[in-house]
Backbone as CSV, one residue per row, in Angstrom:
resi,resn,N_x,N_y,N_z,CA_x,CA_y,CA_z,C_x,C_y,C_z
1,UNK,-0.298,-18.738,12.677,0.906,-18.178,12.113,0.937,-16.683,12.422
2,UNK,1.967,-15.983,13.291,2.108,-15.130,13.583,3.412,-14.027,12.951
3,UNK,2.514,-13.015,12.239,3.665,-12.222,11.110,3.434,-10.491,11.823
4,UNK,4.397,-9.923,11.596,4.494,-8.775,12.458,5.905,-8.145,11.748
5,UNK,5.664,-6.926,12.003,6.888,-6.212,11.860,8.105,-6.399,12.767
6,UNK,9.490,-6.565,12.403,10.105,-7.063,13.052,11.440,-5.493,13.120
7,UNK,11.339,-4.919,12.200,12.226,-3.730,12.089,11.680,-2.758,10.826
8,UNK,12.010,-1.887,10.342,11.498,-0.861,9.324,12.760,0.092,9.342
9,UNK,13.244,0.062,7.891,14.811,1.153,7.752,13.702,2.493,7.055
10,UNK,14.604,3.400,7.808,14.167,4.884,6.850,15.334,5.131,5.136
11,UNK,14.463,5.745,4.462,15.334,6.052,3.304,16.351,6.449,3.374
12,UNK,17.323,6.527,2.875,18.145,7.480,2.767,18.594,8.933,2.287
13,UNK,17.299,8.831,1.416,17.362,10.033,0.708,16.920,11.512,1.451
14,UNK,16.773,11.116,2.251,16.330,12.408,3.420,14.997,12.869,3.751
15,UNK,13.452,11.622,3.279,12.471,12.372,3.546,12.246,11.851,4.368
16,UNK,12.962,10.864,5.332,12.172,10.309,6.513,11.361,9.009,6.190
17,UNK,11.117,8.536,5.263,9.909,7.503,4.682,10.764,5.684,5.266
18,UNK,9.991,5.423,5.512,10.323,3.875,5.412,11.041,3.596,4.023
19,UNK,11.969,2.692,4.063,12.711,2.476,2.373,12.861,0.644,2.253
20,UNK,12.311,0.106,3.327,11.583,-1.485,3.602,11.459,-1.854,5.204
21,UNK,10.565,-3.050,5.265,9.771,-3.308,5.868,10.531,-4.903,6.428
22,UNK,10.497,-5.193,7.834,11.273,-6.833,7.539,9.965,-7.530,8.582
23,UNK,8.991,-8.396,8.024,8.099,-8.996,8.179,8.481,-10.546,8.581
24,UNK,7.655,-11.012,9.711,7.468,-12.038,10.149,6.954,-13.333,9.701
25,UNK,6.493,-14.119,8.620,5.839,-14.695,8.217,6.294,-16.211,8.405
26,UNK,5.816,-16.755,9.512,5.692,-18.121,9.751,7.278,-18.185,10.873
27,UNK,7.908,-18.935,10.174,9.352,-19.411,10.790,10.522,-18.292,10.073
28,UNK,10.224,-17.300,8.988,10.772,-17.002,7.797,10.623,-15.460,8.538
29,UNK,11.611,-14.715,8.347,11.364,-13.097,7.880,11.839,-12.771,6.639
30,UNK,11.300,-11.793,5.773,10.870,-11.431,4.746,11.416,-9.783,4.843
31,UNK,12.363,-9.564,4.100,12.768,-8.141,3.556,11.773,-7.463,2.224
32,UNK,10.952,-6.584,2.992,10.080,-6.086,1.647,10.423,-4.615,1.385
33,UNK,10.828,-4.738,0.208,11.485,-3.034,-0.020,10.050,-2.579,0.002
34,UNK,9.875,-1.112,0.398,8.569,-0.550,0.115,7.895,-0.244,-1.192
35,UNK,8.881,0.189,-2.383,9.145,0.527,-3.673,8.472,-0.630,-4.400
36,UNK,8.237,-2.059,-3.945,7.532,-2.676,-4.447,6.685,-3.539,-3.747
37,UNK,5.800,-2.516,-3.046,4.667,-2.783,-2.513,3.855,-2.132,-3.296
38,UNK,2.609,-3.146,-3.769,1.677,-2.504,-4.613,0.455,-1.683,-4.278
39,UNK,0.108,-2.475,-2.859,-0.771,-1.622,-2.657,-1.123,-2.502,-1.003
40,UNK,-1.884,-1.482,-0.074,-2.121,-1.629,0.971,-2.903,-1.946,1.244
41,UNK,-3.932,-3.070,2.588,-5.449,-3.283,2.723,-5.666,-3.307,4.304
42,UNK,-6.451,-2.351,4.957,-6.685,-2.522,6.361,-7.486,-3.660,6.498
43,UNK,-6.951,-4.325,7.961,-7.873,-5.792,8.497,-7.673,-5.188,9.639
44,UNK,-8.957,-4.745,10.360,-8.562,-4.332,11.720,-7.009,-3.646,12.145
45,UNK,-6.715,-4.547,12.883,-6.036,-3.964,13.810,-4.088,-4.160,13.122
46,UNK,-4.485,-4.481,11.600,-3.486,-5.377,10.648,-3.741,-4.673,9.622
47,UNK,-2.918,-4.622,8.771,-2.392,-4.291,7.404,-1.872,-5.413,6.611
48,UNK,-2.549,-5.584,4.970,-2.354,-7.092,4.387,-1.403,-6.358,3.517
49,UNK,-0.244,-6.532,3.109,0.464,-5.917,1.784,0.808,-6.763,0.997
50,UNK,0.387,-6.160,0.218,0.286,-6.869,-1.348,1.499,-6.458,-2.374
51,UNK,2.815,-7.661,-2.643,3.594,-6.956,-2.870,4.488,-8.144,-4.306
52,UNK,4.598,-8.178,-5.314,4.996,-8.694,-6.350,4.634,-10.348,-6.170
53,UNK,3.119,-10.239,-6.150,2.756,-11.925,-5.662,2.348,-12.257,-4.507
54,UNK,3.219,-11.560,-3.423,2.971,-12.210,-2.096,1.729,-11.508,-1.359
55,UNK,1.747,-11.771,-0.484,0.458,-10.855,0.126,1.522,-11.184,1.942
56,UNK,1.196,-10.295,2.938,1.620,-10.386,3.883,1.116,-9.689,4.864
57,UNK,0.848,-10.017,6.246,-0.090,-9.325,7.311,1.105,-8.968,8.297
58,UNK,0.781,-7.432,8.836,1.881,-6.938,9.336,0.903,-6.147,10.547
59,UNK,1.281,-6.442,11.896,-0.039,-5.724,13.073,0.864,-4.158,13.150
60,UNK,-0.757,-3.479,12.632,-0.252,-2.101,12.510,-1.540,-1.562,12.004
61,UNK,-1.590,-0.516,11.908,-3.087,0.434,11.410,-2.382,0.642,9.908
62,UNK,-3.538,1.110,9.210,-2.695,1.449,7.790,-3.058,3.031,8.053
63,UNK,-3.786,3.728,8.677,-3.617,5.099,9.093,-1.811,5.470,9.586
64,UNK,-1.451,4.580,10.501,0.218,4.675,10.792,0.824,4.504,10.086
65,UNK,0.538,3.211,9.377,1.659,3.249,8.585,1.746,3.783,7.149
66,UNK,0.331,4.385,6.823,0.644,5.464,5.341,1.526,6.525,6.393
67,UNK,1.099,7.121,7.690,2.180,8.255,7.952,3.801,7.908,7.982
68,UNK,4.525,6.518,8.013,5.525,6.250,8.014,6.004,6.050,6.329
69,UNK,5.139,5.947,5.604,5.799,5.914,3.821,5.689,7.034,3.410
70,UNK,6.291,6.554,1.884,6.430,7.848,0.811,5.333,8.647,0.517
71,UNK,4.462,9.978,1.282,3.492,10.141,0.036,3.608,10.927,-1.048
72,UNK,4.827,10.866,-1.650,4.772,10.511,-3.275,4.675,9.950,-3.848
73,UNK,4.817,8.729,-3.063,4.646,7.267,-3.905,3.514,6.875,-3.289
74,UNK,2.655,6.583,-1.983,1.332,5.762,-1.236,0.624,6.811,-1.715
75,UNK,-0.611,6.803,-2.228,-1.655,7.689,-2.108,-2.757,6.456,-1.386
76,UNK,-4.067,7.293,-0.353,-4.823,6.509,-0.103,-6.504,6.817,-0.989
77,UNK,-6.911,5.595,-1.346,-7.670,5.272,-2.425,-9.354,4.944,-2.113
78,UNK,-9.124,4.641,-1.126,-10.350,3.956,-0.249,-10.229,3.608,1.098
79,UNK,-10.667,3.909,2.393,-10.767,4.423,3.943,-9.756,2.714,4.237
80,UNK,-10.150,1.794,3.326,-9.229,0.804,4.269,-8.375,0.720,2.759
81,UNK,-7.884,1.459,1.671,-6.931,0.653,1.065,-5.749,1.905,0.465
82,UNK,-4.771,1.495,0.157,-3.585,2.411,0.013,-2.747,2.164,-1.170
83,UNK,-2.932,3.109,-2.323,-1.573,1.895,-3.351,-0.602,2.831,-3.949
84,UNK,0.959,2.101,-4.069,1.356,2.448,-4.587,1.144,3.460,-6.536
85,UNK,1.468,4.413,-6.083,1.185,5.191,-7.980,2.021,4.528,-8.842
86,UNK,2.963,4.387,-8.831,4.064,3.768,-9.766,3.449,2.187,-10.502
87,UNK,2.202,1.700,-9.501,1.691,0.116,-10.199,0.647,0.590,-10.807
88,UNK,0.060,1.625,-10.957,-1.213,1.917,-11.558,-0.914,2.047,-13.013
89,UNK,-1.611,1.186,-13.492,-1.558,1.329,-15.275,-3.106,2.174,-15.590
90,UNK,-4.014,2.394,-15.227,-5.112,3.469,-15.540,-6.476,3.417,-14.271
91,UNK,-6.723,4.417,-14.456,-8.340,4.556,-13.553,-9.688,4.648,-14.673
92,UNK,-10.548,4.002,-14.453,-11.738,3.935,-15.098,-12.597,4.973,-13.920
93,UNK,-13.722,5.030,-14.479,-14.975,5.884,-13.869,-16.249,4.936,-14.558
94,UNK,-16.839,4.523,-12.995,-17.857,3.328,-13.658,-18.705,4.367,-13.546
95,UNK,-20.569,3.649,-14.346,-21.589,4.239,-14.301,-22.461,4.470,-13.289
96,UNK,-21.655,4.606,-11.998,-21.961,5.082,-10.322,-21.582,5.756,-9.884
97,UNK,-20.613,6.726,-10.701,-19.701,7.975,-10.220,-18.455,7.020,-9.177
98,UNK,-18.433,5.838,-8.956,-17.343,5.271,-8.236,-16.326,5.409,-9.240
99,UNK,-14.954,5.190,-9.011,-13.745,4.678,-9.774,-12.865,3.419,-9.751
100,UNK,-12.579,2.434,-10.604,-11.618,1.653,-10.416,-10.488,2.004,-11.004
101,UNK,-9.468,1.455,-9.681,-8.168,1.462,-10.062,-7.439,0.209,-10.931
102,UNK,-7.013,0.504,-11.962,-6.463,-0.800,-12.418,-5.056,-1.109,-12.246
103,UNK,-4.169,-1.792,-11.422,-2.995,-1.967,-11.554,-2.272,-2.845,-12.801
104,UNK,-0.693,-2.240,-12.748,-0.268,-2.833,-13.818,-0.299,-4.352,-14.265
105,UNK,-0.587,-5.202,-12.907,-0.653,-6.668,-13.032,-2.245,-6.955,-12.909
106,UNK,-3.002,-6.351,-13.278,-4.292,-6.415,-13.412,-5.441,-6.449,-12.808
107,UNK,-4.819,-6.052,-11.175,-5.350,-6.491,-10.348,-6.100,-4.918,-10.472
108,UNK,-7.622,-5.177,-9.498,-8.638,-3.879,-9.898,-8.886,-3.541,-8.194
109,UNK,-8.685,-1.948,-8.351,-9.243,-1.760,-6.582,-10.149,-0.920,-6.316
110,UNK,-11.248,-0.645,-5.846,-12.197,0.236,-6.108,-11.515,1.716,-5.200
111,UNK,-11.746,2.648,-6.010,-11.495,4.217,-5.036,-12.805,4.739,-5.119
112,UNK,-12.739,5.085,-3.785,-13.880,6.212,-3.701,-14.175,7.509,-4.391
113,UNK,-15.312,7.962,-4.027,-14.786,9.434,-4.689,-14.609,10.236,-3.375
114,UNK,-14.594,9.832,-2.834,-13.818,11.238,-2.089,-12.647,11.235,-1.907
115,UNK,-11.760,10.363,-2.658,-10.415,9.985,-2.968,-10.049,10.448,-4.147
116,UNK,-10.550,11.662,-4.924,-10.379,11.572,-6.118,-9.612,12.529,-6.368
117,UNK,-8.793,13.309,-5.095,-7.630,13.782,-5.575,-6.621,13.255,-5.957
118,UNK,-6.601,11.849,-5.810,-5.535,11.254,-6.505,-5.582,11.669,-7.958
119,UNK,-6.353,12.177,-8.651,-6.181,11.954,-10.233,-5.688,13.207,-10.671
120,UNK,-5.580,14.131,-9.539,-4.507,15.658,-9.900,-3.241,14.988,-9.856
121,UNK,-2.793,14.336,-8.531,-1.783,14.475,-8.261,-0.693,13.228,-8.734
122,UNK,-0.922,12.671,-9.760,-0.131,11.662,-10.667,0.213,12.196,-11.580
């Protein structure tokens, strides 16, 4: 099953950002606003997005394509993962100096610490 980006609209609002994504998945393309994408995962040479349930593989670097989104909204969290701020319901600090991210649907993502400017900039 072969899924791929098939087009990408810019916002309108004038920063240039992607404002959705139209994905390939099977026989089906798939309109994914970016706004509810939760969070991002590098697979090689692919990007898995994880987005109200679905999950979807799109061939692309997630180095490119955080430079094509919002970063007011993508912060990156960990060298292969990217998430939306708006799904984060809190960050913990385990007893390893690591951090988990907890999203609002419960799902948990580990951040590094050398990612830990995210916690100024929310």
């Amino acid at each position: 099953m072969e899924n791929k980006q098939l087009t990408a609209k810019k916002s309108d609002d004038g920063n240039g950002a992607l404002s959705r994504l139209v994905i390939k998945k099977g026989n089906t393309y798939h309109i994914v606003k970016t706004k509810k994408i939760h969070w991002l995962e590098s697979d090689g040479n692919y990007v898995r997005i994880y987005s109200n349930g679905q999950k979807y593989l799109l061939r692309a670097t997630l180095k490119g394509l955080l430079q094509k989104l919002d970063n007011t909204e993508f912060q990156q969290i960990h060298r292969s993962t990217v998430v939306n701020i708006e799904f984060i319901q809190k960050i913990k600090k385990t007893m390893y100096g690591e951090f988990i991210v907890i999203l609002k649907n419960g799902e948990e993502l580990k951040m590094s610490r050398s990612y830990t400017d995210l916690l100024e900039s929310i």
